[in-house]
Steps between C-alpha positions, in 0.01 A plus 500: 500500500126363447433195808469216295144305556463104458202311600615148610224173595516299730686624746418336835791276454808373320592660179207761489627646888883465429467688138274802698760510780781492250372763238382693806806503581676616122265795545161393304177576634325144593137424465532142715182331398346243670179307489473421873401804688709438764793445331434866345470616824798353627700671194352825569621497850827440336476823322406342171181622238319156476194461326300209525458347171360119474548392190197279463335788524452782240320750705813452758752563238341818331441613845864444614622635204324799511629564855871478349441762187315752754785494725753570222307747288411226238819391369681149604865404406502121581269185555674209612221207485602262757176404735447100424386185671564134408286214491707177545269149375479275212360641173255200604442614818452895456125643475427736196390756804818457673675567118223739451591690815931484438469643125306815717749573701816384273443655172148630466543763804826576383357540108272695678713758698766540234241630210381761696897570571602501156280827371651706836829440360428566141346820615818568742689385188766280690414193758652107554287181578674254710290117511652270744475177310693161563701250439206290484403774223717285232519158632254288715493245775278255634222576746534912406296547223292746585750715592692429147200564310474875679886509421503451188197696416657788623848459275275454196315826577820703659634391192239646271466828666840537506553488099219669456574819699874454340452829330389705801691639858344249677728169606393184588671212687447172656710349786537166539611367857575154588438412921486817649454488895150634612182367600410338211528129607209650797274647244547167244377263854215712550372447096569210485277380815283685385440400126645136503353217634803355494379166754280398233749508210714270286791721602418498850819253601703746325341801674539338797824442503594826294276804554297412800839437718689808356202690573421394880883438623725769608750582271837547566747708276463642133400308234777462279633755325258714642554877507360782666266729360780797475627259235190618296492851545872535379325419172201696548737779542684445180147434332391883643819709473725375210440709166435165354331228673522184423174231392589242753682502794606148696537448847662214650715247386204236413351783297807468304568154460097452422572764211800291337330170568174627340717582164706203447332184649228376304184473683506137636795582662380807637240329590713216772698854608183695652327151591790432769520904606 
């Protein structure tokens, strides 16, 4: 039996390096990418294929792409989409660059990558695309925004591509996680010292006391109802190998209740749920 190839971004921590270590492990052939060199290099010493592909950069991801299809004679079974970076701030607060520089990396990279995917697997004639969305993909909270927007931009698209290549071999998915442990709340402090000038702002009080100290104190313990990142691939799994996938896939029991909530409360309510989350 034919290896089975998947590219997966993103993978220098969390949910990209737990899904190559766990398909690794199911027998596919991963292509661990990563945009950090290092972190490529760490994965090859691990015994992993990892091209570097930065999504902010086009050049990068035709290059790292390229590197996959040579290695595997041109053909790909599987892109799971999953490289991302928040930007945590007031819509008041955030830059147009900073926004600018998210949508690069959240959807237009990943736009990017998967339509020069899509004509390897129409050629191959068989192929799945996985997007690693949110829960913040179909609801919203305060101070998140940015990251929202890049959510939900991606269901609206994942959603299009998926009824239009309804009539071909070619499935497409989107997960939607809820917290997932991984280094997330690390990358989110260094945006959002970076973009927000969060001293100067009417929010800053609220920063202060929110952000700010959950970003420089230690923390102890999971968030609640936090899961680990295996708690994904179980569903990328099912989203790869069952004869038919499904369009969404949940993770996590706020995923869940966001889901219902989102369907029966009308939106002031939902409004005074997510404000106190």
């Amino acid at each position: 039996m034919t290896q089975k190839s998947i590219l997966i971004t993103g993978c220098s921590s969390g949910i990209g390096l737990a899904a190559a270590h766990g398909l690794r492990a199911r027998g596919w052939r991963v292509f661990a990418s990563c945009r950090n060199p290092k972190d490529c290099a760490r994965l090859q010493n691990a015994g992993f294929d990892s091209p570097q592909i930065e999504l902010r950069d086009s050049a990068s991801i035709r290059s790292g792409l390229h590197e996959v299809l040579a290695a595997t004679n041109g053909t790909l079974d599987a892109l799971f989409n999953n490289g991302a970076r928040g930007m945590p701030g007031a819509i008041e607060d955030l830059p147009a660059d900073g926004l600018r520089d998210l949508m690069e990396s959240n959807v237009i990279g990943w736009h990017d990558l998967t339509r020069q995917v899509i004509p390897v697997m129409r050629a191959q004639g068989h192929g799945r695309i996985v997007q690693n969305s949110s829960v913040l993909g179909y609801v919203s909270m305060r101070y998140r925004g940015a990251y929202v927007a890049s959510k939900h931009a991606l269901e609206g698209l994942t959603d299009s591509m998926r009824i239009e290549l309804r009539d071909t071999p070619i499935h497409v998915s989107l997960i939607e996680p809820g917290p997932i442990t991984s280094d997330m709340r690390k990358n989110n402090a260094a945006q959002f010292f970076e973009w927000i000038d969060w001293e100067n702002s009417a929010f800053s009080e609220d920063y202060r006391q929110g952000l700010v100290k959950r970003f420089t104190e230690k923390q102890e313990g999971l968030d609640p109802f936090e899961l680990p990142a295996e708690a994904v691939c179980k569903k990328l799994v099912h989203a790869l190998e069952a004869k038919r996938p499904r369009a969404r896939y949940r993770v996590t029991t706020p995923a869940h209740v966001m889901n219902v909530c989102r369907r029966v409360l009308p939106t002031s309510l939902l409004d005074w749920v997510v404000s106190k989350a």
